[in-house]
N, C-alpha and C positions, 0 to 999 in steps of 0.2 A: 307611823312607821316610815323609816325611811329608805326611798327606791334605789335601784341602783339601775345605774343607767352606762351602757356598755355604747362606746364611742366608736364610729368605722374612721379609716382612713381621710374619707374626703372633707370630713367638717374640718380638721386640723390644717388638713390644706388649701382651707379659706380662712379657718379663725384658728390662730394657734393658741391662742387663750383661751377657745372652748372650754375648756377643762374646767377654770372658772367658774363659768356658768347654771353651775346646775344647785345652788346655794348647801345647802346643810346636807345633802346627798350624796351617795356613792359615787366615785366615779372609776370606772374600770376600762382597763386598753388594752385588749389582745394583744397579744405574741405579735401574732399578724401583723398588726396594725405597726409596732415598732417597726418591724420588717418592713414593709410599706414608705414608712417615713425614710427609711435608711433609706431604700432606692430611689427616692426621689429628689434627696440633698444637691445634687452636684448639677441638676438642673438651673442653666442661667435665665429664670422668671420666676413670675411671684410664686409660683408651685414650688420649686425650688427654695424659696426665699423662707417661704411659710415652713416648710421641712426642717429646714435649718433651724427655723425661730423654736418650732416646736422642740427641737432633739437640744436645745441651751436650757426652756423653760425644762422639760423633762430632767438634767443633768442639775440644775440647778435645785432643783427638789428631792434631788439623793441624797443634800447635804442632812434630809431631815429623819432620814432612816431607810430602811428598803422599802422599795418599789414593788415588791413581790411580795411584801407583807401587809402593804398599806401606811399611807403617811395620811397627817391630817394637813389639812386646807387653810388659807387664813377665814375664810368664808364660811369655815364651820364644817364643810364637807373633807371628804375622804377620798384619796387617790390611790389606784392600786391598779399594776400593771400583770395580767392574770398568762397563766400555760393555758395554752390551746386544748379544748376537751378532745385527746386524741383518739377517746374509746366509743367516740361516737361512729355509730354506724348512720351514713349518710344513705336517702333514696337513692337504687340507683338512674347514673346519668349526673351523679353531682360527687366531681372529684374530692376525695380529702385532701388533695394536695392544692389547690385553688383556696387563695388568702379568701373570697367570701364568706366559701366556703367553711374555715377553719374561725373566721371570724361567728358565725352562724353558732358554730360549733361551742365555741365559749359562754354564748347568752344561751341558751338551751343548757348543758350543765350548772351554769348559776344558778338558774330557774330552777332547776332539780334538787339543786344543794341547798336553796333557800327557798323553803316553801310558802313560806308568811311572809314572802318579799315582794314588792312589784317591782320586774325587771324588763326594762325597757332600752330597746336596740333603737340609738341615734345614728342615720346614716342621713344625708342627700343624693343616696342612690337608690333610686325606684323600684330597681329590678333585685337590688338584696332587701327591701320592705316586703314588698312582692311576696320571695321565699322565705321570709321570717314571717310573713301571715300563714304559707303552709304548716309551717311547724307548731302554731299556735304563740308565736312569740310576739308581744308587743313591738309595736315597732315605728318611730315615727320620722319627721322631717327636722333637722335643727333650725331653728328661726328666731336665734338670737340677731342674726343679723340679715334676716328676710324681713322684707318690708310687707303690708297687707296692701290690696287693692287700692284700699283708701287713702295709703298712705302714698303712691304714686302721684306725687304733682305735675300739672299739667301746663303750670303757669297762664291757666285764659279763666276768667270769669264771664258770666253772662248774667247781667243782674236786669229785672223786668222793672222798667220804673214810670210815672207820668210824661207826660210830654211837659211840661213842663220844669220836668227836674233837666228833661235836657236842653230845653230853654237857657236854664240857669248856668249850666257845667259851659256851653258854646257862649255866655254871657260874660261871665266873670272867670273866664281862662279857668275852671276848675270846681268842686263842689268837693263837699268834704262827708264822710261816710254814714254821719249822721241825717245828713241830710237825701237819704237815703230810705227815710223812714223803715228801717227792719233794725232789729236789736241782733237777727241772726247771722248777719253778714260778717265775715272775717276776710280782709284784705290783706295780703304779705307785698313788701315792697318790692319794685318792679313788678307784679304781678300786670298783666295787661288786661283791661276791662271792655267789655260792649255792652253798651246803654241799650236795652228797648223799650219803647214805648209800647204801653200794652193800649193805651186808647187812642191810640193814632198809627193804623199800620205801616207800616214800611220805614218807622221814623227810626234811628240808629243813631249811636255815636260812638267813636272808639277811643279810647286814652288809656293811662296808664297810672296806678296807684303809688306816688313816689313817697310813702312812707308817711305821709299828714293829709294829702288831698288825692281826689283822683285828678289827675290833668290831660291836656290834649296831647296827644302825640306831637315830637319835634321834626320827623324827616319824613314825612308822608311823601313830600316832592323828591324826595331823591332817589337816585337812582345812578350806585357807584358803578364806575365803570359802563355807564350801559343798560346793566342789570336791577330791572323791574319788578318790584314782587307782583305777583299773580295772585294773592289771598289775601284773607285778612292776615292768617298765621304766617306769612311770610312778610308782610307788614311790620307786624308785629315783630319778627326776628331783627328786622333790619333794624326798629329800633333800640333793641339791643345791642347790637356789632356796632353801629354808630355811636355811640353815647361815649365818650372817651372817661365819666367818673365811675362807669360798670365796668369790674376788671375780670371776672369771669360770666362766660356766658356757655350755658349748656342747651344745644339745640339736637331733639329727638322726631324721630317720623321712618316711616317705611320707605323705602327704594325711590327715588325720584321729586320727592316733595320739594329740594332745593337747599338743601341744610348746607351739605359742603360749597355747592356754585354759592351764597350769600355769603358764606363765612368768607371765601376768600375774593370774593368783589369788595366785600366793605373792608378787608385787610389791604387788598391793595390798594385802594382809596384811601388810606389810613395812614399810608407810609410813602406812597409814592406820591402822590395829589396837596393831603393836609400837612404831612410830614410830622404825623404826632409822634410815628415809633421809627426805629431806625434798619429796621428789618422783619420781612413776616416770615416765620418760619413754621414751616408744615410739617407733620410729624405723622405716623399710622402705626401699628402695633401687626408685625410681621407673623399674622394668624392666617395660614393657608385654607381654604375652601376643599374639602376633601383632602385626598393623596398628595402630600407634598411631591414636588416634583425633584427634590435632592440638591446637592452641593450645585450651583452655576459656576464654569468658568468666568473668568474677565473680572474689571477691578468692582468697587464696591458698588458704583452707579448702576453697573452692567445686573449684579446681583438683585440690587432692589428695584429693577425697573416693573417685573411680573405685579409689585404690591402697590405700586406707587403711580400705577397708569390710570386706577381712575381721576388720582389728584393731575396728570398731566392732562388727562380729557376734559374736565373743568377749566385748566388754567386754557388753555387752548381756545374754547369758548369765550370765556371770556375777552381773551384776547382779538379774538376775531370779530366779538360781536363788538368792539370797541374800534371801530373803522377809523375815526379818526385820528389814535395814536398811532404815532410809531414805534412805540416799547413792545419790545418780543421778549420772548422768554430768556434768549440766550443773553440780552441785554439788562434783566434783572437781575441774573446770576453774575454776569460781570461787575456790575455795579455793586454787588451783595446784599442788594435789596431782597434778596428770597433766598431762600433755603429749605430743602426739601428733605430730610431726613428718617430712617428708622425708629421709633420711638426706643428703640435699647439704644442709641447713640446721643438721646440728651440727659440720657439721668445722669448726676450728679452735677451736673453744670448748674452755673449761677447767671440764669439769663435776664437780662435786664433789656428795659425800652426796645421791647420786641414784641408782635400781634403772632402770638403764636396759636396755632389751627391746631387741636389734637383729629383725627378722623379716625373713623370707627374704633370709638372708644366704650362701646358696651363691649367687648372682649376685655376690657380693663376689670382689676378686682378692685376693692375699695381700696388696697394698699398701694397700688400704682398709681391711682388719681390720686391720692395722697400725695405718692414720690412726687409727681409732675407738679403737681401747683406749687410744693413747696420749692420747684425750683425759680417760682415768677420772682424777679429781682425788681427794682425799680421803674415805676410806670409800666410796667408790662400785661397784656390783657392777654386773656388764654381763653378760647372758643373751643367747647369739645361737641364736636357732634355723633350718631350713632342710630342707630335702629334696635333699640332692647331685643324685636321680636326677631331678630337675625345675629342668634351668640356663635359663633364657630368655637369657643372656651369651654369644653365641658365640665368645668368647675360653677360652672356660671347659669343665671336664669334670669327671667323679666326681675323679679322679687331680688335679685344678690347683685349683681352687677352693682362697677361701683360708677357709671354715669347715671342709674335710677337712683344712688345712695346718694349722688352729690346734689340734684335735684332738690332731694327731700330735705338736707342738712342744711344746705344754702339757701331755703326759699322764705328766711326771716331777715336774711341778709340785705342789707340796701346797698351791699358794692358786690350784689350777683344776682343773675335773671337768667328765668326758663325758660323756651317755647317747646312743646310740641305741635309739630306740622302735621296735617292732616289729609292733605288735598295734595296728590300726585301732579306733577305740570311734567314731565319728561313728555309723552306724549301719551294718547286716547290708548295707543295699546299698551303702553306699560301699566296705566293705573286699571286697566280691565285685569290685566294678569297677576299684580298684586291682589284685588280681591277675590281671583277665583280660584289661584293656583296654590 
């Protein structure tokens, strides 16, 4: 028998192709829900964008008969866009004029009109699951494009091996997977590995899996700008932001770990030092912390300074802790070695031989990291960093975000590498307050 499955608003405004998804099944879209869509079109971001995409796919599928009657699918399934059950009497305290509400309303008269059916309410909002369990209406999460636990890569391996396999890896620059002796092990390239010897304590090694062998790490010594990793996972990052044939590199961790200070030490070293790119440009996605604080006067600098002050607290540091230049900041902007921008003001651009920094990029959906890599032009490498467990996007979660999507998609790629950081260095009270607070 086949279910039908009544759609909220917010899945379309992550995936407007949902509709798709649900194969040889009904697919049904309150009143509401068009309503919804409509007011959200004229929005400049991905919400917007997805609105949009939705109300063409939508229009585009009238050519196949009405909407209100039901079209078929190429997938075999059935679309049909349903009247609000108006005659429902709602508990009170729950208005009928509130789109959940009226949403709620539609799968509850399905359910009544179709008895031998299982009808099932797809939202990603907790709190309409919630009230669709009062009413006794199925109700679940969409995760077509939520990833599972498992599926969250981490980019570090920890493999237990002899002391003498690490003999061999420190001997011949490298060892190869099989020699390894487990038939279980799976390596993805760039993936970053540590050796331990289970019969000889404290014995270690660290390298890196370039896609045929595991091998030793290249920049243990370095230390751009100044700037020292403090872990193994920031080790580990560096060697990814160094490596000039990795052109994307995604770097994840909570408050203070070091994601953004590394990304832009080894960009400035990259450009001002080696002179592999011609400019690093930093970018951040203008998502406010609470209550926006409304229009600023003054020119455009003046406006994004509120977003853009933790990337000046970084470059600042840096700068400082690099005593012996004399580059300052006002003299990389002259020079046009940097650039510091709103992430709405590089889309569409074709940026070439440039070290570009996305920052706090889990507020990004999968279609915006999209937009963004697609703009890398020639030799250009793109670092996105981010803390999944801190979204300000209420579209968005550990599981949707598109810097966990880009992770998972890229981690067979040999021209992209992960790390997650784990180990706070800002100071003793910042990492006490991350895990207590």
């Amino acid at each position: 028998m086949k279910k039908i499955f009544v759609v909220d608003t917010n899945v379309l405004l992550t995936e407007p192709r949902a509709i798709f998804s649900f194969d040889e099944h009904e697919v049904v879209l309150p009143l509401a829900v068009v309503e919804e869509i409509d007011d959200q079109k004229a929005r400049n971001n991905s919400i917007g964008y997805n609105a949009r995409e939705t109300s063409r796919i939508l229009d585009g599928l009238r050519t196949r008969g009405k909407l209100n009657e039901g079209i078929e699918l190429d997938n075999g399934g059935r679309l049909r866009i349903a009247i609000d059950g108006k005659d429902l009497i709602l508990p009170r305290g729950l208005s009928s004029t509130k789109m959940d509400n009226r949403i709620i309303s539609t799968a509850i008269h399905l359910q009544k009109d179709n008895p031998d059916r299982e009808v099932i309410l797809v939202s990603n909002d907790i709190n309409l699951r919630l009230i669709a369990d009062t009413f006794g209406l199925q109700a679940e999460e969409y995760r077509s494009n939520r990833l599972s636990d498992d599926e969250i890569y981490s980019g570090t391996h920890e493999i237990d091996v002899t002391a003498d396999v690490i003999d061999a890896f420190f001997r011949d620059k490298g060892i190869k997977p099989e020699q390894l002796n487990s038939d279980e092990i799976r390596l993805y390239p760039q993936e970053m590995i540590q050796l331990t010897a289970v019969d000889q304590q404290g014995r270690t090694a660290l390298g890196r899996f370039d896609g045929e062998q595991i091998v030793p790490l290249r920049f243990t010594k370095k230390a751009p700008w100044g700037i020292k990793p403090r872990n193994r996972e920031q080790l580990f990052a560096l060697e990814l932001l160094l490596d000039d044939e990795i052109k994307l590199v995604s770097l994840v961790g909570k408050a203070g770990t070091g994601k953004t200070l590394l990304a832009l030490a080894a960009g400035l070293t990259k450009v001002t030092e080696e002179e592999v790119y011609k400019r690093l440009l930093v970018a951040r996605p203008v998502v406010p912390l609470g209550n926006d604080i409304g229009f600023l006067p003054g020119t455009k600098e003046d406006k994004l300074q509120p977003w853009m002050q933790p990337i000046f607290d970084n470059l600042d540091f840096i700068l400082h802790q690099s005593r012996g230049s004399s580059v300052s900041f006002d003299y990389l902007v002259e020079k046009d070695l940097i650039q510091i921008e709103a992430l709405t003001y590089i889309r569409g651009r074709s940026v070439p031989e440039q070290y570009i920094i996305i920052d706090e990029a889990q507020n990004l959906s999968v279609h915006e990291i999209k937009t963004i890599i697609t703009r890398a032009g020639k030799n250009t490498k793109i670092v996105l960093t981010g803390d999944p467990y801190q979204i300000d996007n209420p579209y968005l979660d550990l599981h949707t975000n598109g810097l966990t999507h880009l992770a998972h998609r890229f981690h067979q790629e040999k021209i992209a590498g992960h790390i997650t950081l784990v180990k706070g260095e800002r100071s003793k009270l910042a990492e006490i307050a991350s895990k207590l607070l």
